[in-house]
C-alpha positions in Angstrom: 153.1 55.5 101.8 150.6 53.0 104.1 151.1 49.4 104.1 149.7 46.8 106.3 150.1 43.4 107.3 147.8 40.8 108.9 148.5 38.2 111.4 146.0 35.7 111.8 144.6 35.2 115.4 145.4 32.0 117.1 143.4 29.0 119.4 142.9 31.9 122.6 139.3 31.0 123.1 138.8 34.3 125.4 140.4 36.4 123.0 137.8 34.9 120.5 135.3 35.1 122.4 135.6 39.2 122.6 136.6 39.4 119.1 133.6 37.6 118.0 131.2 39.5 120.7 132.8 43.4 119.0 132.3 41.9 115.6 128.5 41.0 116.2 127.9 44.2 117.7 129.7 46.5 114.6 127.5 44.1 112.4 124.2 45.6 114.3 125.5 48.8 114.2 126.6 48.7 110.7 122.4 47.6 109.7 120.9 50.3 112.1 122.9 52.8 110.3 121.8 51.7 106.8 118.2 51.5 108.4 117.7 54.9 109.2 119.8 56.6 105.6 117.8 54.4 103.9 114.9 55.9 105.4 115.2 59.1 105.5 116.2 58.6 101.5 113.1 57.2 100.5 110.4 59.6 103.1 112.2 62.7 102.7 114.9 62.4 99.5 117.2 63.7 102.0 120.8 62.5 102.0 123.3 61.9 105.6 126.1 63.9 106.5 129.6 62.4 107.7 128.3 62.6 111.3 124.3 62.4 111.7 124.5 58.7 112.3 126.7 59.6 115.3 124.4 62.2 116.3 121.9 59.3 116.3 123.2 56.2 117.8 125.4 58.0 120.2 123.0 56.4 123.3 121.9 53.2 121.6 124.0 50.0 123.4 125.4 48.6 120.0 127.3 51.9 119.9 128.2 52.1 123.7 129.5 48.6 124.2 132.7 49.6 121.7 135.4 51.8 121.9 133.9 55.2 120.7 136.2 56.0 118.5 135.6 52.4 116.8 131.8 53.3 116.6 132.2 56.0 114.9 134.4 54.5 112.1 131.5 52.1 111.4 129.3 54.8 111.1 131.3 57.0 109.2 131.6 54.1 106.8 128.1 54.0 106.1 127.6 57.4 105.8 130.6 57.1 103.0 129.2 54.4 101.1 125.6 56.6 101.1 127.5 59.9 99.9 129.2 57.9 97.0 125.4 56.2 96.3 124.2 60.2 96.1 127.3 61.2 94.1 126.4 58.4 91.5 122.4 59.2 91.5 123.6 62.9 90.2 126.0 61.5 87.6 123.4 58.8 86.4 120.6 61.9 86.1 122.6 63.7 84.3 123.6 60.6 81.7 127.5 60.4 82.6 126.8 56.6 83.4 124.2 54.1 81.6 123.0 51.9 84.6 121.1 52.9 88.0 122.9 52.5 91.1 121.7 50.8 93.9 121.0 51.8 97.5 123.4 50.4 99.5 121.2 47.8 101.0 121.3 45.7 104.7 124.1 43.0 105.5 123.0 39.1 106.1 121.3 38.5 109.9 123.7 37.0 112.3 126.5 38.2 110.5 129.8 39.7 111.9 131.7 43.0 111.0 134.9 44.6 110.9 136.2 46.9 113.8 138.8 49.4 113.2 140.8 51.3 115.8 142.8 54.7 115.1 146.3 55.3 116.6 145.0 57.1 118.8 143.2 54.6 120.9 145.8 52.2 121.5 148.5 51.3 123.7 151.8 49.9 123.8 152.5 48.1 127.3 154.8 45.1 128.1 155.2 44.4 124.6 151.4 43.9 123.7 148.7 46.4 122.4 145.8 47.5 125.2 142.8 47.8 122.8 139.8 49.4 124.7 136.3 48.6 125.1 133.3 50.7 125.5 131.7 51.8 129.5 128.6 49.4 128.7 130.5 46.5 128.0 132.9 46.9 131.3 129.4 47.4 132.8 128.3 44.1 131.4 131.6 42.1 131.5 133.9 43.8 133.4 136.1 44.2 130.9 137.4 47.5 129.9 140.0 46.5 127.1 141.9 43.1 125.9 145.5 42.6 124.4 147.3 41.3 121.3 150.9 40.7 120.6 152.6 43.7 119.1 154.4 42.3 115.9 158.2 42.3 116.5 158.8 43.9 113.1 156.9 46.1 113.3 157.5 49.8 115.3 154.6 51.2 117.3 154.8 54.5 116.3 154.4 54.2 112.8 151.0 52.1 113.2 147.9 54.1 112.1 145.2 51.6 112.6 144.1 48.4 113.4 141.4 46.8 112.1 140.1 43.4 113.5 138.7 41.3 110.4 136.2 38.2 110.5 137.6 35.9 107.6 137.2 32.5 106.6 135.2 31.8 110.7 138.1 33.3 111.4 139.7 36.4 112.8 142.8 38.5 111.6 144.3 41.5 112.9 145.1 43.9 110.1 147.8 46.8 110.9 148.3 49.7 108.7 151.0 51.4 109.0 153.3 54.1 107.5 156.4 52.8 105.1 159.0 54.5 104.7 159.3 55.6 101.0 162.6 54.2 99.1 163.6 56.5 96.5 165.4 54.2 93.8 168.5 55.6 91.9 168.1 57.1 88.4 170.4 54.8 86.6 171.4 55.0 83.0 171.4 51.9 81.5 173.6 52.1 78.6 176.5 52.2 80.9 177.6 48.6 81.6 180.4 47.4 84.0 182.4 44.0 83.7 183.9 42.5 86.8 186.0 39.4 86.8 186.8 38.0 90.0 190.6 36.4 89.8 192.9 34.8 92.5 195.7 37.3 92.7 193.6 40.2 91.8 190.1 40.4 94.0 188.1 42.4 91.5 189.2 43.9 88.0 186.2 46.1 86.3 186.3 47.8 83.4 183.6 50.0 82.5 182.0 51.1 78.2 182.6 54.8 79.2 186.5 54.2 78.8 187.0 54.1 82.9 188.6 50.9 84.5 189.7 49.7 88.3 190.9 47.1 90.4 191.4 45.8 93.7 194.0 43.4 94.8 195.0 41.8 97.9 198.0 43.4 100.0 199.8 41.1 102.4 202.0 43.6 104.3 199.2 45.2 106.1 197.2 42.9 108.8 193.7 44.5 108.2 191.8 41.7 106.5 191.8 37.9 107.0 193.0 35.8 103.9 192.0 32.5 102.6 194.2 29.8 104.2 194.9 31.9 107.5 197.2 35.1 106.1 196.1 38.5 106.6 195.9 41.5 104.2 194.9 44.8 103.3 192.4 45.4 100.2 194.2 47.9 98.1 192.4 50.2 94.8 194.3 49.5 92.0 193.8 52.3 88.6 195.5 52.6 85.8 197.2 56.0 87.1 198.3 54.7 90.9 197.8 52.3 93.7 195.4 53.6 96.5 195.0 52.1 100.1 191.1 51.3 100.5 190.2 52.2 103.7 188.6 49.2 105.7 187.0 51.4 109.0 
């Protein structure tokens, strides 16, 4: 199972600064994909495959100044919103839906995009991620990657992408990453179990299935530390004998 969590970018005006620079760029990217499906939909009726935009781009700047791997995520995306656009033009000829679905169409000017990274294109050093940049924008800048602070709660290996997201003229970082799946316990729940706390005895339970226990505090063995500064042992107590609990 994938979760993810976000952590909101804080006042680092350079880190901004780069954050905002990747997210113009995926947003001209992002419109010069949709240019040329749309396009080639209406001249030739012909639809995109996962990688012609790719294919395309591959030399244009808005694609070289990022990470290649994150250009082609924003590609790929485009081509996935035009396949399901093609998908739904077949159902609506064919009558399984009423209304005509629309071209995906161009985002605002001067906008700003998200910018997703796979696993495989980051880093763990010192405790921060090294996220790289494209050859054109070291060219440009001299910069060939920046760094974010790796969330303490989070383990390194189990991340599978992070995704840098424009929100509110603001920026988040977005992780995804795998959870662990808990399996909870079949329980029945018709059985119920009483348990009544007392001062000589610790715990006395009795069950509706006809089963009962308790547990009692033992003085002569120093294993646990008692109210008021004595020491004792925890010790089962059943209606057929007395069993030591262990306490290791």
């Amino acid at each position: 199972m994938y979760s993810c969590q976000q952590v909101l970018v804080g006042k680092n005006p350079e880190l901004i600064a780069i954050l905002t620079f990747l997210c113009e760029q995926s947003h001209k990217l992002t419109n010069m994909g949709i240019y040329y499906a749309r396009q080639l939909y209406f001249k030739s009726q012909k639809g995109i495959g996962k990688y012609d935009l790719e294919k395309v781009y591959k030399k244009n700047n808005h694609y070289k100044v990022l990470h290649s791997q994150a250009a082609q995520q924003i590609l790929r995306t485009v081509a996935e919103s035009f396949r399901s656009y093609y998908g739904l033009i077949k159902a609506y000829s064919e009558g399984k839906i009423l209304e005509r679905p629309r071209i995906p169409n161009y985002r605002k000017k001067g906008g700003i995009a998200t910018v997703s990274y796979p696993k495989q294109a980051l880093k763990l050093k010192s405790n921060k991620i090294r996220v790289p940049l494209g050859n054109t924008c070291k060219r440009w800048f001299g910069l060939d990657c920046f760094y974010i602070p790796m969330p303490s709660n989070l383990n390194f290996t189990s991340i599978k992408e992070l995704r840098i997201l424009p929100i509110n003229k603001c920026f988040t970082q977005e992780f995804v990453y795998e959870k662990e799946v808990v399996v909870k316990p079949q329980l029945n729940q018709d059985n119920v179990l009483g348990i009544d706390h007392g001062v000589n005895n610790w715990l006395s339970c009795v069950s509706n299935v006809g089963t009962s226990a308790g547990y009692r505090w033992e003085t002569p063995t120093p294993l646990v530390p008692l109210p008021g500064g004595d020491r004792g042992g925890l010790v089962q107590q059943t209606s057929i004998n007395y069993q030591r609990k262990s306490t290791n």
